[in-house]
OpenMM code with the backbone's topology and positions (N, CA, C; nanometers):
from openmm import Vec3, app, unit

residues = "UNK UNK UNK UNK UNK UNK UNK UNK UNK UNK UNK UNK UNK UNK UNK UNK UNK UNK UNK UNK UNK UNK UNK UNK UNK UNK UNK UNK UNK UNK UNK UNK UNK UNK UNK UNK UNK UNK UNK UNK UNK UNK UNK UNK UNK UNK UNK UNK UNK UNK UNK UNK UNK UNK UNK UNK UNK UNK UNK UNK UNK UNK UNK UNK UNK UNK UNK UNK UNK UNK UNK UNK UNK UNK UNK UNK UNK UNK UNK UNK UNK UNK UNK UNK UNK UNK UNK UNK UNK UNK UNK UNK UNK UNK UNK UNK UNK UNK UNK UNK UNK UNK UNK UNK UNK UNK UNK UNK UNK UNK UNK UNK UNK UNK UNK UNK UNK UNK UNK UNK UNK UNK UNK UNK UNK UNK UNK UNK UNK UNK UNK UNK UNK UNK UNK UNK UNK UNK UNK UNK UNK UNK UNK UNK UNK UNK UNK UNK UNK UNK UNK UNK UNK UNK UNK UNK UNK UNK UNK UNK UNK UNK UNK UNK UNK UNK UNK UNK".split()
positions = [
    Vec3(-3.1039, -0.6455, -1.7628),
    Vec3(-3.0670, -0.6129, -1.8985),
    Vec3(-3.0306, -0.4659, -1.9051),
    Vec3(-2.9062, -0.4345, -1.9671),
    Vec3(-2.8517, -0.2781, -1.9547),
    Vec3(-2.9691, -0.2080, -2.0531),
    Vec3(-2.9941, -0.1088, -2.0524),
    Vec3(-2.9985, -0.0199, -2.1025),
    Vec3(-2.9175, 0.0850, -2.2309),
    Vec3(-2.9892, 0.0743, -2.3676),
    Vec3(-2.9278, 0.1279, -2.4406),
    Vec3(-2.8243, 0.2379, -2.4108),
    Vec3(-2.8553, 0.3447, -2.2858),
    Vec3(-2.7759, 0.4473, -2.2638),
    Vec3(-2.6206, 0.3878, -2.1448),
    Vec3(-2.6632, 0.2855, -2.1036),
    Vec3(-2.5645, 0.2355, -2.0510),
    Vec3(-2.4442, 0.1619, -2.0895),
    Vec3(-2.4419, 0.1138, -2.2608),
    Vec3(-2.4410, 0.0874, -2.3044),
    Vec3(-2.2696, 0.1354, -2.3630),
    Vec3(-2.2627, 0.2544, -2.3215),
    Vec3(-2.1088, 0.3137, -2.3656),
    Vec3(-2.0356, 0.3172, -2.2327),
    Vec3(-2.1211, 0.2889, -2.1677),
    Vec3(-2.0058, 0.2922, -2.0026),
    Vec3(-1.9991, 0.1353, -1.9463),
    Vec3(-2.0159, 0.0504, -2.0219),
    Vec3(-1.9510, -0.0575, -1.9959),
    Vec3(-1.9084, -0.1689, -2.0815),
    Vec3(-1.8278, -0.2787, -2.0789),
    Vec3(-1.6986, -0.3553, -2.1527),
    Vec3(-1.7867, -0.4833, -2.1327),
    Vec3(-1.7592, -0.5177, -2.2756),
    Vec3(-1.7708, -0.6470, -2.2968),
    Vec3(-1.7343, -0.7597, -2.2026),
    Vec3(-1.8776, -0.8252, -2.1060),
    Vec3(-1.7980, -0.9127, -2.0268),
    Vec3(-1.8553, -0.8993, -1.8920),
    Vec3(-1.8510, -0.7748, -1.8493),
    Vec3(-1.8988, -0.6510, -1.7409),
    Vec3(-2.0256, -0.7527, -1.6957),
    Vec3(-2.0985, -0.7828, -1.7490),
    Vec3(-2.2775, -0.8506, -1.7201),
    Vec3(-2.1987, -1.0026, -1.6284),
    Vec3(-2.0713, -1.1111, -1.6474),
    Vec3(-2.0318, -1.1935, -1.5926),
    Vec3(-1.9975, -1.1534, -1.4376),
    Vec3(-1.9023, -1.0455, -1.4396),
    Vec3(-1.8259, -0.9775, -1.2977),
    Vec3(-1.9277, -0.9374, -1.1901),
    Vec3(-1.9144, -1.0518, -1.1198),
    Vec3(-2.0135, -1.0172, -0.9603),
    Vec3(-2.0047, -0.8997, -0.8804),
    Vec3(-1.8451, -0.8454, -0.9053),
    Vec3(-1.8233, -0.7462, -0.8141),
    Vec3(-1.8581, -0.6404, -0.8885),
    Vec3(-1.9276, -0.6249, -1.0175),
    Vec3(-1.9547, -0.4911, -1.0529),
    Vec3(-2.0904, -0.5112, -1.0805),
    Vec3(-2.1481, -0.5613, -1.0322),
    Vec3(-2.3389, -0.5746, -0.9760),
    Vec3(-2.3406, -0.4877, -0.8181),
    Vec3(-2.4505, -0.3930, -0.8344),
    Vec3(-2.4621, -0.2977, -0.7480),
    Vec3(-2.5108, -0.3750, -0.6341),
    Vec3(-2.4625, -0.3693, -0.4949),
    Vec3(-2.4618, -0.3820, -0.3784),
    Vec3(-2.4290, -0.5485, -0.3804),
    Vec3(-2.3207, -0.5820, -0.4813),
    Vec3(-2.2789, -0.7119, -0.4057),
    Vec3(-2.1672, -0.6805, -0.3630),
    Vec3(-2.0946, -0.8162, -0.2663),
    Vec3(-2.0133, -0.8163, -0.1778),
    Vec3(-1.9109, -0.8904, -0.1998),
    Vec3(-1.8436, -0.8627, -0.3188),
    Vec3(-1.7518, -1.0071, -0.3719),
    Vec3(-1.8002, -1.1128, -0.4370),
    Vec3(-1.8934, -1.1743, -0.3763),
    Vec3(-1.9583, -1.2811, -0.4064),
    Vec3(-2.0998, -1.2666, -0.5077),
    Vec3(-2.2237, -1.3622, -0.4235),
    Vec3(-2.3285, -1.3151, -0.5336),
    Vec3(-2.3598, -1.1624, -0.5040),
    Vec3(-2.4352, -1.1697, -0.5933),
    Vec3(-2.5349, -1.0649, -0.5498),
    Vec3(-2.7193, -1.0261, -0.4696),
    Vec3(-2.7140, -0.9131, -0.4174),
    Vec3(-2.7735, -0.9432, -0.2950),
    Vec3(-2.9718, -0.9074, -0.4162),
    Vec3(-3.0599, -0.9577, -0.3380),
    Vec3(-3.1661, -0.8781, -0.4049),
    Vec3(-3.2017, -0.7705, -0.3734),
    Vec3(-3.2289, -0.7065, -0.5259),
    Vec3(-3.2762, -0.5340, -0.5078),
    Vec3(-3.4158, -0.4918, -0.5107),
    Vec3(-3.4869, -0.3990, -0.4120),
    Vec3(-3.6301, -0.4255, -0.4778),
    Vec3(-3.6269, -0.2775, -0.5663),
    Vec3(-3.7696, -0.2490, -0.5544),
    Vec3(-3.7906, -0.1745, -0.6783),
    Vec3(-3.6786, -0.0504, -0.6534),
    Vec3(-3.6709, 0.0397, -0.5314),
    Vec3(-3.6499, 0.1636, -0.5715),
    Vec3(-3.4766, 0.1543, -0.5020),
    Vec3(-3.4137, -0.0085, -0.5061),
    Vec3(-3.2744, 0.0342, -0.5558),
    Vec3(-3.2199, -0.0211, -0.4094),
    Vec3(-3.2955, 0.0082, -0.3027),
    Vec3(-3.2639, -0.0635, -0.1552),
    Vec3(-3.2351, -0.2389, -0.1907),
    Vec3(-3.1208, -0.2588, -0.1000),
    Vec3(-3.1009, -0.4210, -0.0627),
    Vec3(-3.2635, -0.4623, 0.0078),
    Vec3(-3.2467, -0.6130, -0.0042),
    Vec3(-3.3941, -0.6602, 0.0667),
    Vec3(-3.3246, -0.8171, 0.1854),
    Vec3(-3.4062, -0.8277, 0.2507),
    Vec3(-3.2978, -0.8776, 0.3586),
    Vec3(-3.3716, -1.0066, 0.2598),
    Vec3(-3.2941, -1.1145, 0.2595),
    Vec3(-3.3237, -1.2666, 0.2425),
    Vec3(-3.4356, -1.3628, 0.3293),
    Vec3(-3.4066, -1.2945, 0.4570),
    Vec3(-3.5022, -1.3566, 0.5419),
    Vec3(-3.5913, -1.2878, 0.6075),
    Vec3(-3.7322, -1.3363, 0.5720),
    Vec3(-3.8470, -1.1963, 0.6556),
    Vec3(-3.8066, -1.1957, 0.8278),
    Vec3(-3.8481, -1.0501, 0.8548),
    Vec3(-3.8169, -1.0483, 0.9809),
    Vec3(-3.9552, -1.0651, 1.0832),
    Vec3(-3.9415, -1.0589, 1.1709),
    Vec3(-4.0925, -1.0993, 1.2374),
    Vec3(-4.1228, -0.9565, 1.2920),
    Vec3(-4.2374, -0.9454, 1.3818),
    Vec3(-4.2280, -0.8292, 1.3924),
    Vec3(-4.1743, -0.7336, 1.5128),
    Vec3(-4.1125, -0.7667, 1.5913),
    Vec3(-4.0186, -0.7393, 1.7383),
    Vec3(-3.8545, -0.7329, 1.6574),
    Vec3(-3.7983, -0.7662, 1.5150),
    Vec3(-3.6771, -0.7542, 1.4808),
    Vec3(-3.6825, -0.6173, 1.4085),
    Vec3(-3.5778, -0.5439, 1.4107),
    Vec3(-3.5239, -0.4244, 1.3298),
    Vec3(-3.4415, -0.5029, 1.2506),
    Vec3(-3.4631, -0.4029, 1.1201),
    Vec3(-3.3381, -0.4630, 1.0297),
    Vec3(-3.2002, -0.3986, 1.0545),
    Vec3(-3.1051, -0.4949, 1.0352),
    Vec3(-2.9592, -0.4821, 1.0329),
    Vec3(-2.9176, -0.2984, 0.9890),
    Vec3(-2.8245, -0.2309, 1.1265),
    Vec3(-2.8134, -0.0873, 1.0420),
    Vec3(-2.6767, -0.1089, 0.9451),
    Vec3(-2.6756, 0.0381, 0.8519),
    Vec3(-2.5302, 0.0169, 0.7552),
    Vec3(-2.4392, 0.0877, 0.8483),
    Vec3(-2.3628, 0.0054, 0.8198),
    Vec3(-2.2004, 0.0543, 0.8913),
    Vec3(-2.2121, 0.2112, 0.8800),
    Vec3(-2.1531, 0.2498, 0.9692),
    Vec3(-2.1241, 0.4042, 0.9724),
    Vec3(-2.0166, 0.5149, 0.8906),
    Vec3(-1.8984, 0.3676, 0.8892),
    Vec3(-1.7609, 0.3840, 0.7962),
    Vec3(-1.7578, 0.2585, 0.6813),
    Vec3(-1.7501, 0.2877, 0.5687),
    Vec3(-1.6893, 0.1797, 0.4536),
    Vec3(-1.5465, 0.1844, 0.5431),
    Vec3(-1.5430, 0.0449, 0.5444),
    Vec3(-1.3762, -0.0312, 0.5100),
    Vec3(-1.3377, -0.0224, 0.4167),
    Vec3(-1.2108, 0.0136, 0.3771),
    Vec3(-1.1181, -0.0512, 0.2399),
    Vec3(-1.0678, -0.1927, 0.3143),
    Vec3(-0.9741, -0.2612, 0.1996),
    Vec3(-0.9870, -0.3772, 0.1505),
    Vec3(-0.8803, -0.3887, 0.3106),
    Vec3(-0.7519, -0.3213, 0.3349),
    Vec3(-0.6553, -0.3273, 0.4607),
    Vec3(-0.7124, -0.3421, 0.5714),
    Vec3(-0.8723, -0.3218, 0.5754),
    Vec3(-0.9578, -0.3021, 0.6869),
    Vec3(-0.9265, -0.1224, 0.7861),
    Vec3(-0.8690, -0.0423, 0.7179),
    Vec3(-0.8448, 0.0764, 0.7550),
    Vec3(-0.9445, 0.1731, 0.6942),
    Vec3(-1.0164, 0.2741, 0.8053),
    Vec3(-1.1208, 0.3333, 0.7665),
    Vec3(-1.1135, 0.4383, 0.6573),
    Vec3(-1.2101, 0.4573, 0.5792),
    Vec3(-1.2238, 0.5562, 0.4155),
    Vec3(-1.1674, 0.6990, 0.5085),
    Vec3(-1.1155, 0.7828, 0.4447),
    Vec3(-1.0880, 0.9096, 0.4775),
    Vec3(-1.2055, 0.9561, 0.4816),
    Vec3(-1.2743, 1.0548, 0.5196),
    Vec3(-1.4005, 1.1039, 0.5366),
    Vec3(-1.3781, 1.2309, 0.4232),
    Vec3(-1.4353, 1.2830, 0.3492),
    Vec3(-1.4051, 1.4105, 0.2921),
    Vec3(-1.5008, 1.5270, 0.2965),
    Vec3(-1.3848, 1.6286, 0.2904),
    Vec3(-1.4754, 1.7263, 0.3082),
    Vec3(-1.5870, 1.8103, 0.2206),
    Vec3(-1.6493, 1.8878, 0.2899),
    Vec3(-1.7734, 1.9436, 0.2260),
    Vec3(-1.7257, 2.0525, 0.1626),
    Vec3(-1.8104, 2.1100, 0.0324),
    Vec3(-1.7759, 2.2144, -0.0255),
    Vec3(-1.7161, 2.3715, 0.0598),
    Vec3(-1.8186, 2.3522, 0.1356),
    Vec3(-1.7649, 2.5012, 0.2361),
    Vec3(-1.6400, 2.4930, 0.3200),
    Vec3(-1.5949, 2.4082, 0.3176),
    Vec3(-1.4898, 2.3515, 0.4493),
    Vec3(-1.3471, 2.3330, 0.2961),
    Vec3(-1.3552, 2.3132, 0.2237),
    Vec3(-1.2402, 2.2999, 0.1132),
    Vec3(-1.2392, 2.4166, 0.0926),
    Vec3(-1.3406, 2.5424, 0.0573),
    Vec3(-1.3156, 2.6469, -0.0090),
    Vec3(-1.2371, 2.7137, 0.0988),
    Vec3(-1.2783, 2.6814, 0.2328),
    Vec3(-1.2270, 2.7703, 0.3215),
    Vec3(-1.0336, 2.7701, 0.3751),
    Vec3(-1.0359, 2.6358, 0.3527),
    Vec3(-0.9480, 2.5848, 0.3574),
    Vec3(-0.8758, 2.6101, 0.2798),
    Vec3(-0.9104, 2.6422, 0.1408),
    Vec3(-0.8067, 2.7040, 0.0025),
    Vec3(-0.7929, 2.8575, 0.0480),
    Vec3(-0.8786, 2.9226, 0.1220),
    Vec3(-0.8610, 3.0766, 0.1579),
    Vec3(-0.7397, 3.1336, 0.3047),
    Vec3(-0.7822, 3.0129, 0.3317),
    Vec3(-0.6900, 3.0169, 0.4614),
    Vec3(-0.5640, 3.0037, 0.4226),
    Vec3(-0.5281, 2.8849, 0.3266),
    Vec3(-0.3850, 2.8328, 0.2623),
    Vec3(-0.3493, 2.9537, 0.1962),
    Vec3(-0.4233, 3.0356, 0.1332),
    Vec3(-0.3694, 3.2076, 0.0812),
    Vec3(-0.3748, 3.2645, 0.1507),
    Vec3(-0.3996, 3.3004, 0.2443),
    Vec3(-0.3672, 3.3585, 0.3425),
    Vec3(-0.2388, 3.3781, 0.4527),
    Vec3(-0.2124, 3.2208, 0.4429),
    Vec3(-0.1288, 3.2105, 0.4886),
    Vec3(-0.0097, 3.2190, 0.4127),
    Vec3(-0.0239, 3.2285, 0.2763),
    Vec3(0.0920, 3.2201, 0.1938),
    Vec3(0.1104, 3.3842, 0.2001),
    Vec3(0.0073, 3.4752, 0.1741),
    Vec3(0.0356, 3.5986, 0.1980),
    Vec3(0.0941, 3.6683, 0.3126),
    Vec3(0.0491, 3.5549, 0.4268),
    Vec3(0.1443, 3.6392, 0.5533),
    Vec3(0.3084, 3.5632, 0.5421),
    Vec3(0.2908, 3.4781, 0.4795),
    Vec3(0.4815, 3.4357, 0.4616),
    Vec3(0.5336, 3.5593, 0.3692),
    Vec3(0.4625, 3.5778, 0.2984),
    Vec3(0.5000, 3.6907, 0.2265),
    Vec3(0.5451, 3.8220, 0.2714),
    Vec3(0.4726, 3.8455, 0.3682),
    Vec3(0.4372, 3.9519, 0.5096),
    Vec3(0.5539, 3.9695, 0.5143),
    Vec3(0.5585, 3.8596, 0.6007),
    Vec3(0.6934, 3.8548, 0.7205),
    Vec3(0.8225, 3.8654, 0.5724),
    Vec3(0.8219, 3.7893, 0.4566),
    Vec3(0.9708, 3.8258, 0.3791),
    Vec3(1.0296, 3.9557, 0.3433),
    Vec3(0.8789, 4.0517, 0.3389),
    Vec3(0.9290, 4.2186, 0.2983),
    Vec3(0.9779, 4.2907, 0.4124),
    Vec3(0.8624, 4.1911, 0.5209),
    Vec3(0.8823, 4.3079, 0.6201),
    Vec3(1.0369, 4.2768, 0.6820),
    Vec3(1.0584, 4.1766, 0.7191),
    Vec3(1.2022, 4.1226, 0.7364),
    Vec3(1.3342, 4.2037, 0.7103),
    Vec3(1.3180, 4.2213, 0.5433),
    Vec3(1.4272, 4.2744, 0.4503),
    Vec3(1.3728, 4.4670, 0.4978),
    Vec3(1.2893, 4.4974, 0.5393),
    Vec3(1.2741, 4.6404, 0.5222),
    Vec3(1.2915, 4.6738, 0.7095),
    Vec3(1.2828, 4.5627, 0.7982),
    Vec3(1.3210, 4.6344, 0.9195),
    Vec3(1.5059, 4.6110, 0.9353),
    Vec3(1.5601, 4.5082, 0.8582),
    Vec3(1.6847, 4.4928, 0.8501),
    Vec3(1.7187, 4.6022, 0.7617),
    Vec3(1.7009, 4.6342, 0.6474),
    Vec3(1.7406, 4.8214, 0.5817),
    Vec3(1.7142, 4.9188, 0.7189),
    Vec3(1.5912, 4.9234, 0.7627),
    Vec3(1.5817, 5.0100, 0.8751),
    Vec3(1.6467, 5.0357, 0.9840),
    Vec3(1.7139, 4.9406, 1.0311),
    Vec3(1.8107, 4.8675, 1.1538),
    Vec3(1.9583, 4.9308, 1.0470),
    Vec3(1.9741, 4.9042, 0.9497),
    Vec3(2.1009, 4.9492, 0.8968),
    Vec3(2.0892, 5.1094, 0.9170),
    Vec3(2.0088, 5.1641, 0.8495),
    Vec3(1.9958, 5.2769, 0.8308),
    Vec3(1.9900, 5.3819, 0.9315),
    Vec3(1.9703, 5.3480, 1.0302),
    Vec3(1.8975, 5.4533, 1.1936),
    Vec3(2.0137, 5.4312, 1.2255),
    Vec3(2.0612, 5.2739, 1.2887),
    Vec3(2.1517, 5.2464, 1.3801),
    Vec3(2.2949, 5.2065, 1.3106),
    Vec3(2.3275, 5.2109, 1.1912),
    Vec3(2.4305, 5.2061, 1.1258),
    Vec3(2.5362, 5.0506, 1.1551),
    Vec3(2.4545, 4.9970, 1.2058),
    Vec3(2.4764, 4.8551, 1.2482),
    Vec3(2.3919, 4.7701, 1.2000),
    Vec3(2.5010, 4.6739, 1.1603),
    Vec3(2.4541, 4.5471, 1.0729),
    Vec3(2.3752, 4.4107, 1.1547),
    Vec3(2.2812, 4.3587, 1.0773),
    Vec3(2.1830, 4.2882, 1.1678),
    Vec3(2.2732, 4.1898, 1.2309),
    Vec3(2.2890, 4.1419, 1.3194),
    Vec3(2.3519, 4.0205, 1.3931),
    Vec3(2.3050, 3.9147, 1.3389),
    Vec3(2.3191, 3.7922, 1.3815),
    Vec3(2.2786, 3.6402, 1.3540),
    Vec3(2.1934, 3.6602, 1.4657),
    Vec3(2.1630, 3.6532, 1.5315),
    Vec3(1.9685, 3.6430, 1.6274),
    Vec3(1.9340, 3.6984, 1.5391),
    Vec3(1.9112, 3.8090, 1.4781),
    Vec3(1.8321, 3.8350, 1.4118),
    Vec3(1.7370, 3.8301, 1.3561),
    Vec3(1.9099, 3.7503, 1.2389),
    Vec3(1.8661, 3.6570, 1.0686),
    Vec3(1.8026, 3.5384, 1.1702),
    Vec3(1.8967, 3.4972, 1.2272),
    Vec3(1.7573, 3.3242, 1.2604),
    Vec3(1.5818, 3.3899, 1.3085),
    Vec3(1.6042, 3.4993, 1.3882),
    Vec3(1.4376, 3.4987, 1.4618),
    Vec3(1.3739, 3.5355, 1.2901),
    Vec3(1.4518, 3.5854, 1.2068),
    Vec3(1.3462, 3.6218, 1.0923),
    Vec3(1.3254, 3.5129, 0.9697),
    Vec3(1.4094, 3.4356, 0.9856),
    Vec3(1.3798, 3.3130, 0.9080),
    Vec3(1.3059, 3.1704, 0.9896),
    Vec3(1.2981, 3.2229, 1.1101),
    Vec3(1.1612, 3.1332, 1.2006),
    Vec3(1.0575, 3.2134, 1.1678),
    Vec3(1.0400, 3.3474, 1.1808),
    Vec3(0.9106, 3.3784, 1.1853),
    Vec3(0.8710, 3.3630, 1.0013),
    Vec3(0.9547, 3.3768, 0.9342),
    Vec3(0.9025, 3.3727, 0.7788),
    Vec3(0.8486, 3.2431, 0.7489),
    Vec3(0.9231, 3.1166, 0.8427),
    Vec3(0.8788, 3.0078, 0.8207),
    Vec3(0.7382, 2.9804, 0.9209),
    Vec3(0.7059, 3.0745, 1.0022),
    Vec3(0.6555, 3.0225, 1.1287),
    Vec3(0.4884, 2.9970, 1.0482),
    Vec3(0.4102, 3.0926, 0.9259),
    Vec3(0.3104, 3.0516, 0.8943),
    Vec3(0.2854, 2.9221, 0.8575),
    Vec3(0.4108, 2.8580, 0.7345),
    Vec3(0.3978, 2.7087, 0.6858),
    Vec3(0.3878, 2.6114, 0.7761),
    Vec3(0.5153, 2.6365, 0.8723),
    Vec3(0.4916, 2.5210, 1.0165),
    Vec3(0.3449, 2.5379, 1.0803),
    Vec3(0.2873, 2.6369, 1.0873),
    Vec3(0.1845, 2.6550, 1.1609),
    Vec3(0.0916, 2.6027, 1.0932),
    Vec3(0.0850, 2.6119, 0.9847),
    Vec3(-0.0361, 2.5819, 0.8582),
    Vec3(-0.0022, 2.3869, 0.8639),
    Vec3(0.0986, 2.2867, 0.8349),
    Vec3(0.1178, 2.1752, 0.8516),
    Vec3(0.1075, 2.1399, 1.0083),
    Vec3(0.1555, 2.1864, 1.1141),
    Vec3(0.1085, 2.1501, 1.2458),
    Vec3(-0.0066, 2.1269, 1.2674),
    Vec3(-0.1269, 2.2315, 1.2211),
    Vec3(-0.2538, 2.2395, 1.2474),
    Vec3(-0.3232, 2.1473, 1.1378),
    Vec3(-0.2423, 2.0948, 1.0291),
    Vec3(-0.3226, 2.0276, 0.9344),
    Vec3(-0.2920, 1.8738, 1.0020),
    Vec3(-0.2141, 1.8499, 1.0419),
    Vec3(-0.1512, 1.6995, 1.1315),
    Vec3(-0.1769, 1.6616, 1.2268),
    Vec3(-0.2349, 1.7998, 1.3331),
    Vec3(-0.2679, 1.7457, 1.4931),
    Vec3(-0.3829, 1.7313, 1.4961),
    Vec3(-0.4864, 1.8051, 1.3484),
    Vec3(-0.6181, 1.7924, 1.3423),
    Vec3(-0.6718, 1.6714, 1.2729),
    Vec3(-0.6062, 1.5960, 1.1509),
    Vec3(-0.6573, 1.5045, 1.1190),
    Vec3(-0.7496, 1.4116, 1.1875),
    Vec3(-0.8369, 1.3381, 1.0995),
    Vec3(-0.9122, 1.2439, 1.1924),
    Vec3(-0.9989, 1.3807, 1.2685),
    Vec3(-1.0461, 1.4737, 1.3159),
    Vec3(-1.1193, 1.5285, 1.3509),
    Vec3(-1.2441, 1.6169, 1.3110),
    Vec3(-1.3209, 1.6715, 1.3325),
    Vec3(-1.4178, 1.7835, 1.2502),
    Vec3(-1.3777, 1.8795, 1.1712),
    Vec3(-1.3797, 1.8998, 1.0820),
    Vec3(-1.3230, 1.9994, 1.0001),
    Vec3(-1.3535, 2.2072, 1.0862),
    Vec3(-1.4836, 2.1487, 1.1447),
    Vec3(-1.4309, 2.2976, 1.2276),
    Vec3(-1.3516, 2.3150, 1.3213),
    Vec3(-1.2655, 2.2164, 1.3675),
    Vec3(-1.1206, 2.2182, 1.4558),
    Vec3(-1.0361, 2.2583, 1.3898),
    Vec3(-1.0191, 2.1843, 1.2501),
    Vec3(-0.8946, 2.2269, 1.1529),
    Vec3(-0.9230, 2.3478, 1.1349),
    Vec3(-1.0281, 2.4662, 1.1356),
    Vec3(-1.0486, 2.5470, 1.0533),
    Vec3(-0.9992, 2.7214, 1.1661),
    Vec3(-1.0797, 2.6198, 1.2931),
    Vec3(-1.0621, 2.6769, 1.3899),
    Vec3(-0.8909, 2.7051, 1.4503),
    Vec3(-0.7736, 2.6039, 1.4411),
    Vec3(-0.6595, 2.6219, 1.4571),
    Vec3(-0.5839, 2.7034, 1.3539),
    Vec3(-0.6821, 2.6891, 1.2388),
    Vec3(-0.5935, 2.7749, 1.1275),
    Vec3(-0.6365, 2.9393, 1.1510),
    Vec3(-0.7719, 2.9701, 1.1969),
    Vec3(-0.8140, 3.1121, 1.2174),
    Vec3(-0.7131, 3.1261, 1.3654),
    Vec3(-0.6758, 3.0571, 1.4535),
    Vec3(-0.6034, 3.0952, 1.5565),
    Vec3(-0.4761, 3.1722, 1.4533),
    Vec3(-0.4025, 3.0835, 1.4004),
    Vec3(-0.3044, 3.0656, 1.3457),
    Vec3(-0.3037, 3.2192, 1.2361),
    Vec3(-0.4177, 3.2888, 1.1581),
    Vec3(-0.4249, 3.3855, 1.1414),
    Vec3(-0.3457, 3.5098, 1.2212),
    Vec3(-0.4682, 3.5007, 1.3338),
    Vec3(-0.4562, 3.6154, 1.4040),
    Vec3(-0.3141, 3.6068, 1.4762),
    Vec3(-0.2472, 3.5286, 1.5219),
    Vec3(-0.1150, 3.5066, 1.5932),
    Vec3(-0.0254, 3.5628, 1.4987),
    Vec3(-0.0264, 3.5214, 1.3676),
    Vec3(0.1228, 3.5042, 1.3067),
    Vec3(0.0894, 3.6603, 1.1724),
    Vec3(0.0005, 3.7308, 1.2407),
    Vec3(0.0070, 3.8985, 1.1460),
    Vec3(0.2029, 3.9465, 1.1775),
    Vec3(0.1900, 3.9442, 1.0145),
    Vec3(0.3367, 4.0350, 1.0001),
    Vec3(0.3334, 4.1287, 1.0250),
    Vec3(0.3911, 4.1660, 1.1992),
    Vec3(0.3823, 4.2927, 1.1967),
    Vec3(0.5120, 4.4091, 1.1807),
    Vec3(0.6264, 4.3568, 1.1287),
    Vec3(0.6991, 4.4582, 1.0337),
    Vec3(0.6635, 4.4934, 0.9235),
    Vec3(0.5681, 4.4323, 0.8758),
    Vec3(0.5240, 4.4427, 0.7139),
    Vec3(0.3901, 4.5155, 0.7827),
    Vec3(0.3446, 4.5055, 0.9060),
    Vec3(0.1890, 4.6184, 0.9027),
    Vec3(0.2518, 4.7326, 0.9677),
    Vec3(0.3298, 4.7307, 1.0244),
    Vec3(0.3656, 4.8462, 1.1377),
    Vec3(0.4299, 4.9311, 1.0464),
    Vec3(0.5552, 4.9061, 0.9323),
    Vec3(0.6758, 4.9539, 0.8676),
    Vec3(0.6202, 4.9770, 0.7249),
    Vec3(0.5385, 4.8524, 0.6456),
    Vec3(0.5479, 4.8360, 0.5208),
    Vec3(0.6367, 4.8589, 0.4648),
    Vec3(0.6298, 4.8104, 0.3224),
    Vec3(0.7535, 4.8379, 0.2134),
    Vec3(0.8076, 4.9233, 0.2064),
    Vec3(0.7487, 5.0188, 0.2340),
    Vec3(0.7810, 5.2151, 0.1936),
    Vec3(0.7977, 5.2530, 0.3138),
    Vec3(0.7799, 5.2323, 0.4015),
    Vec3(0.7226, 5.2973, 0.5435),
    Vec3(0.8757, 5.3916, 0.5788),
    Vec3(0.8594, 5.4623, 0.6963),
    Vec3(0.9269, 5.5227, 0.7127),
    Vec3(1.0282, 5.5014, 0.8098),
] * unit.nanometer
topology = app.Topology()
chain = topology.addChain("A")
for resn in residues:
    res = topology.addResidue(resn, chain)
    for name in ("N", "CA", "C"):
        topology.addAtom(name, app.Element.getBySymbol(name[0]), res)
C-alpha cells in the first residue's frame, strides 16, 4: 500500500504494472524482505552460496550500460576540455603574431607550408582532445585523463609562450 507521500509521484493504474514493482523482471514480482533485499524462493542448504548480481545491467539490445563517471573524473574532464580550448586559442594568436613577425623582420610573406603547419597545429588540440576521448572509451577513466594530461604538455603554444601577443 503506497504511502501518502508517494502519492504525487505516481499515476493512476501504476499499483497494476508489474514492471514498475521494485526488483521485478518483466514478469511477477520477486519477494522483498524487510530491509528492501530480493529473497531467493528456494532455501538454500548449507554448502550453497547465493546467486551473485551481475556485474553490468544489460539494456533491453543486450549491449552493456555505459558505466559513468564519478564526480572527480567529470570535473576534471571539464578542466582539461578548457584547457584545451585555451591552448587552441594559444596556437590562433600565436599563429597570426609569428606570421606579422615573419612579415615584419623578413619582409616576406608567409608561404602555404606555413598557413597549413598553422592550421594543423591550431587544430592539433581538438583532434587530440577527440582521439584521446575515442581510443579511450570503454576504459578507466584514469587512462582518458592520463592521455589528455599527455596531450597538455605536448601541444603548449609555443608562439603564443615564446612571442605572445605583444612580444617583441
Amino acid at each position: 500500500m503506497p504511502r501518502p507521500d508517494d502519492d504525487a509521484l505516481s499515476w493512476a493504474g501504476d499499483e497494476d504494472d508489474p514492471t514498475l514493482v521494485p526488483g521485478a523482471s518483466g514478469g511477477a514480482a520477486e519477494p522483498v524482505a524487510a530491509a528492501g533485499a530480493p529473497v531467493d524462493a528456494a532455501p538454500r542448504t548449507g554448502g550453497e552460496r547465493a546467486p551473485e548480481p551481475a556485474a553490468e545491467q544489460r539494456a533491453d539490445d543486450g549491449e552493456p550500460e555505459a558505466r559513468r563517471l564519478g564526480d572527480v573524473a567529470l570535473v576534471t574532464l571539464g578542466v582539461l576540455g578548457g584547457v584545451y580550448l585555451l591552448w587552441t586559442v594559444g596556437w590562433v594568436l600565436g599563429a597570426m603574431r609569428l606570421r606579422d613577425w615573419i612579415q615584419v623582420q623578413t619582409g616576406a610573406v608567409a608561404d602555404a607550408m606555413f598557413h597549413g603547419s598553422m592550421v594543423l597545429a591550431i587544430l592539433a588540440p581538438a583532434i587530440w582532445f577527440a582521439a584521446s576521448w575515442y581510443l579511450t572509451r570503454g576504459r578507466p577513466a584514469w587512462l582518458r585523463i592520463a592521455a589528455l594530461l599527455v596531450g597538455v604538455v605536448v601541444l603548449v603554444p609555443w608562439p603564443f609562450v615564446m612571442v605572445g601577443v605583444i612580444g617583441q
